[in-house]
N, C-alpha and C positions, 0 to 999 in steps of 0.2 A: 504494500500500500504506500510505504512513504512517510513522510514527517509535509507537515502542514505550515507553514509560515503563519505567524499569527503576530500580531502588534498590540502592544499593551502601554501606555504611557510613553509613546513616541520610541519604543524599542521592541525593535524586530527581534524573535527568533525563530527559530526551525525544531518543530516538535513533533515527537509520533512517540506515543504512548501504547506498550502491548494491551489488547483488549479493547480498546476505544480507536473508533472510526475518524478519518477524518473532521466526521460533521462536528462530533462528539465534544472533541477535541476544541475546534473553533468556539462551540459555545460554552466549554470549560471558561476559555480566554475572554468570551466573552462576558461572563458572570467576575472572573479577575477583575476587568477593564473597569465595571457596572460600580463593583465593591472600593475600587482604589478612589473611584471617580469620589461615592458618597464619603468617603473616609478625608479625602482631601476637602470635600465641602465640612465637613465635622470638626478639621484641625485644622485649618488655613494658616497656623505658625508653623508646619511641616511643608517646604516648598521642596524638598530633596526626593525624589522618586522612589529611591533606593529605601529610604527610610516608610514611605509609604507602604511600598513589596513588603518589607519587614513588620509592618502593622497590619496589614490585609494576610500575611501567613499567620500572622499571631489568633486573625479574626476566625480564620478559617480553622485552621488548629482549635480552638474555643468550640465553633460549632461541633468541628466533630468530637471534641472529645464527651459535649453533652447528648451527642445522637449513641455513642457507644453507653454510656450511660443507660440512657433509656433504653439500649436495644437490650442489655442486661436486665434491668427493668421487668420489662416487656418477656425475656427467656423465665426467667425466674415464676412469673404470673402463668405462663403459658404450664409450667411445671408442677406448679401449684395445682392448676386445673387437671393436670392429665393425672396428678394423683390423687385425686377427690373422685375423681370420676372411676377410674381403676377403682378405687376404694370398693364404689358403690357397685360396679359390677360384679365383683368377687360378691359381696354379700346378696348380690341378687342373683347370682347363680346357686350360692350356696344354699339360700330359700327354694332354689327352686329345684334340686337334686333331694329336698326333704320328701 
């Protein structure tokens, strides 16, 4: 497939990502582009680019470390449920072998 040119705060590079397409890719960059944009409206005493990349991975880092969070969350309730429910089968077999 290739690596994708993509442009983010007036700097070009050349990207290709295993797993992720093209398109994929560009609108990765483009959610970058979206985040650096609102973050530079938020700190307008941060004129340095570099230092924006630096605060948009910090942002981004943050999200995900609270989606991992939650997807643990979310494992733990799902596990909860499959043994309650187990639970409840076993004794509703066991009524029902009486």
């Amino acid at each position: 497939m290739g690596p994708v040119d993509i442009e983010i705060f007036k700097s070009r590079v050349a990207v290709e990502i295993e797993g992720l397409t093209q398109i994929e890719i560009a609108s990765l960059a483009k959610d970058v582009q979206d985040r650096m944009e609102d973050l530079a409206r938020q700190n307008r005493n941060i004129a340095d680019s570099a230092k924006l990349a630096i605060l948009t991975a910090i942002y981004y880092a943050a999200d995900n470390y609270k989606l991992k969070g939650a997807s643990s969350d979310n494992e733990r309730f799902v596990e909860t449920k499959m043994e309650a429910m187990a639970l409840r089968l076993r004794k509703a077999l066991s009524g029902a072998r009486k």
